[in-house]
C-alpha positions in Angstrom: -36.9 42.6 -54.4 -33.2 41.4 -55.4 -33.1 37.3 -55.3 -30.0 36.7 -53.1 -29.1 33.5 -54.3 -28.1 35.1 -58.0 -26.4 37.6 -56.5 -24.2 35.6 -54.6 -23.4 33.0 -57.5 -22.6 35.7 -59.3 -20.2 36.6 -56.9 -18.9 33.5 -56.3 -18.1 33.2 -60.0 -16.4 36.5 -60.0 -12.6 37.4 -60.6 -11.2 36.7 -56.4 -10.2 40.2 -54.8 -9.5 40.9 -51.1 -13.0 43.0 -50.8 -14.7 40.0 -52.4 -13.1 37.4 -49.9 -13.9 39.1 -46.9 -17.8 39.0 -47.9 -17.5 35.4 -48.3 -19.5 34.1 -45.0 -22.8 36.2 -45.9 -22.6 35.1 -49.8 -22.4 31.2 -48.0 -25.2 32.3 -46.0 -27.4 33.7 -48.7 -27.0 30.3 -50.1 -27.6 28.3 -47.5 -30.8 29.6 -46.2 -32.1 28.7 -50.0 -34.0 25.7 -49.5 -34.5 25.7 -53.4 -30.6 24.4 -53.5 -30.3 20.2 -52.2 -28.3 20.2 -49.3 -25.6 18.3 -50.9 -25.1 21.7 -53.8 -25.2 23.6 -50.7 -22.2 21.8 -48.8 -20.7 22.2 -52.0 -21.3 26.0 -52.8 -20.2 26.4 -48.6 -16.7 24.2 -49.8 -16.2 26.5 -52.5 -16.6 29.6 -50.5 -14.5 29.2 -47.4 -12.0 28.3 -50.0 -11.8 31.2 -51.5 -12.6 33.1 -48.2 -9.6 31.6 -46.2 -6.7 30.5 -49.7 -4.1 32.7 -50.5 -5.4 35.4 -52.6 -3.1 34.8 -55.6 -3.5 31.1 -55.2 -7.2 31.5 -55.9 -6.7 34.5 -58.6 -4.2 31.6 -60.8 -7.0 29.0 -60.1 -9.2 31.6 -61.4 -7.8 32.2 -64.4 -6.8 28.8 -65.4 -10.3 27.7 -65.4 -12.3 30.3 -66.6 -10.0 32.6 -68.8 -7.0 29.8 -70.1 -9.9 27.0 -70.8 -12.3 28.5 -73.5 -14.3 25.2 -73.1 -15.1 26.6 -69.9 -15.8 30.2 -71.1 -18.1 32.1 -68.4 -19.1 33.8 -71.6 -22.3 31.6 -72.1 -22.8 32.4 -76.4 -19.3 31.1 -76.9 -20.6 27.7 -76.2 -23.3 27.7 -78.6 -22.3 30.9 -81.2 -18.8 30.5 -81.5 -17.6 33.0 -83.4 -20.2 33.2 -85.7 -22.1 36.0 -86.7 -25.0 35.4 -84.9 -23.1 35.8 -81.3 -23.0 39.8 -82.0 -26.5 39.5 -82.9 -27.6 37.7 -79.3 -25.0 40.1 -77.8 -26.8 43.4 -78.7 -30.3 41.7 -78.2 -29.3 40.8 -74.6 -27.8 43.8 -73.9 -31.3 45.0 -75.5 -33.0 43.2 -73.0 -30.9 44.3 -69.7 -31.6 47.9 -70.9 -35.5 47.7 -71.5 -35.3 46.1 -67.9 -33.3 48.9 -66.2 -30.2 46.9 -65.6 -26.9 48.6 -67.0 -24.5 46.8 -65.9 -21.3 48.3 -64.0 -18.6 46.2 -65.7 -16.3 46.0 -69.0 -17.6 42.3 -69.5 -19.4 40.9 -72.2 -23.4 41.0 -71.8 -23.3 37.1 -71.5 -20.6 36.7 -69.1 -22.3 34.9 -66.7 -21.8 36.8 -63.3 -23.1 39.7 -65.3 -26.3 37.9 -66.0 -27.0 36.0 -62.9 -26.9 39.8 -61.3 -30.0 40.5 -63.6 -31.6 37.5 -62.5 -31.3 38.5 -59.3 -33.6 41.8 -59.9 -36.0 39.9 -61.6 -39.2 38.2 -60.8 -38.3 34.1 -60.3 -40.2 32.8 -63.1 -38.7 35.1 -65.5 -35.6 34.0 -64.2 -35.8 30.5 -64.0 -37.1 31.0 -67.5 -33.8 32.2 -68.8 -31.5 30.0 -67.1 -33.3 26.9 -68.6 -32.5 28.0 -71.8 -28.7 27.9 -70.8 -29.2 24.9 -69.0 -27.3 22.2 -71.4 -24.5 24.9 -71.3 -24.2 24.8 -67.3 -24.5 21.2 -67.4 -21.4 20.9 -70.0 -19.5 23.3 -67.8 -20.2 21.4 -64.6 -19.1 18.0 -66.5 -16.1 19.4 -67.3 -15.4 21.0 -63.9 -16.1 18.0 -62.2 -13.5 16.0 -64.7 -10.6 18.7 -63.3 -12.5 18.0 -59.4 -13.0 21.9 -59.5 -14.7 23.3 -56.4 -16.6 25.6 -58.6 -19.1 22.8 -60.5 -21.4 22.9 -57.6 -22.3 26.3 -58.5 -23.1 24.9 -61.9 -25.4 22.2 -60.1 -27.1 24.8 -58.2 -27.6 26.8 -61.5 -29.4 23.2 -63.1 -31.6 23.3 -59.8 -32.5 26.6 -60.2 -33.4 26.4 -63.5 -36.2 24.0 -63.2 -36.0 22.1 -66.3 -35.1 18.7 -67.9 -31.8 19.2 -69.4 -31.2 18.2 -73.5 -28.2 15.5 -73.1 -27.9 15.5 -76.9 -27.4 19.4 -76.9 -25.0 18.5 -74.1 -23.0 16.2 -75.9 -22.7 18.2 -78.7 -20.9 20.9 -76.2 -18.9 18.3 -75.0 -17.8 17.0 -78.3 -15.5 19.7 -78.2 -12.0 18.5 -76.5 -11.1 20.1 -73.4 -8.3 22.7 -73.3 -5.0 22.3 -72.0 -4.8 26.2 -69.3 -1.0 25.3 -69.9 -0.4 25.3 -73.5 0.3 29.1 -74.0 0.4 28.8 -77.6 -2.6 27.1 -79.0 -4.1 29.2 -76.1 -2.9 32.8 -77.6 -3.9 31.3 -81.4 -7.6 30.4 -80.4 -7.7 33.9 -78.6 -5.9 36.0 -81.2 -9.2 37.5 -82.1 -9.9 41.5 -81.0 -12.0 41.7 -78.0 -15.2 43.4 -78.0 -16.2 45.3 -75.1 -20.2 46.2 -74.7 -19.4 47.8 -71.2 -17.9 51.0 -70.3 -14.1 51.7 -70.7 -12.0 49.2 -68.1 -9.5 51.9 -68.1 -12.2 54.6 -66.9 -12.1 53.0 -62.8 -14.8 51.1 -61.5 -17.2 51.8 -57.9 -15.4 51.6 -55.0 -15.4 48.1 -53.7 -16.4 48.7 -50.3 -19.7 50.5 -51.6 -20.5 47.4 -53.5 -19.8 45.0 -50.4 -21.5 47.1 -48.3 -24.4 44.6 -48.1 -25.9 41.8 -50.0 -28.8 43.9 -51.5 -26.4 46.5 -53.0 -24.0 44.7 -54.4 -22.8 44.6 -57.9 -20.7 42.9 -60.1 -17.1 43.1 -59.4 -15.0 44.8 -62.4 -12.0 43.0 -62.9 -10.0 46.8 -63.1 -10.8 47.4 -59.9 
């Protein structure tokens, strides 16, 4: 049975569109009616989604981008926080994707494996424990990218609160200082942005230029959603 809640912070955390927008009241329902959230996350999580429900759709594509694509230190891609660009991320890469595979989850998306929408829609087909298991490993690495959120007043930390909650665990402050050690990026500074990004992308999903679903399939109702692709 799909877990709702995962499904629709995933969703929340995906790239705005039109289709995505006009789903917003029955993702803030889904959340809502989880009494496994504090009510205070939840008032939060409702904030964030009529805001992106009801703003201009650009408006909310540039805030969008600025947090999640122009601030590395706020990377939706969870190993860069902890791998870098070390050799060991490819390693966690393929043994995630491993483990979405052995699971029958293949996801419909050009992402990375550890882009975080991607894996909170496994979560949401797995049993709880196992997925409470998984996001308190990742725990210090929510808890870094809520602190930094909440520095820049984002309405998006709450889903990073909710994610904590969720996870069930005690989080490590010194590995979350460690994270934090790193100095935030500046989304504006085009040049030190296009020199830490220079790197080739690598792709573990199917070709972006290849289409995606039709989005109205995929909003057709909260148990058959998946993962927005960016290409669509």
């Amino acid at each position: 049975m799909m877990d709702r809640t995962f499904k629709a912070l995933s969703l929340l955390l995906s790239y705005p569109s039109t289709e995505l927008q006009a789903a917003m009241p029955e993702i803030s329902a889904a959340l809502t009616a989880d009494a496994r959230v504090p009510a205070a996350t939840q008032q939060g999580l409702a904030k964030l989604a009529d805001w992106l429900a009801t703003g201009d759709i650009y408006d909310v594509q540039e805030a969008y981008v600025m947090l999640f694509d122009r601030s590395r230190t706020l990377s939706l891609n969870l190993f860069e926080h902890v791998h870098g660009e070390s050799r060991d991320r490819g390693g966690a890469m393929v043994s995630l994707l491993e483990t979405y595979r052995n699971s029958g989850f293949d996801p419909v998306t050009s992402e990375l494996p550890d882009h975080l929408p991607v894996l909170l829609e496994f979560l949401s087909t797995r049993p709880f424990a196992e997925a409470q298991e998984i996001l308190a490993d990742a725990a210090h690495i929510f808890d870094a990218i809520r602190t930094r959120l909440g520095r820049r007043e984002s309405r998006y930390a709450p889903v990073f609160a909710a994610l904590m909650h969720l996870s069930g665990t005690i989080v490590n402050t010194a590995a979350v200082a460690e994270i934090l050690q790193q100095p935030d990026d500046d989304p504006t500074d085009l040049e030190a942005l296009d020199a830490v990004w220079e790197e080739t992308e690598v792709t573990f999903g199917p070709d972006p230029n290849a289409g995606c679903p039709q989005v109205r399939d995929m909003l057709a109702g909260m148990d058959t959603l998946t993962p927005l692709n960016r290409s669509a």
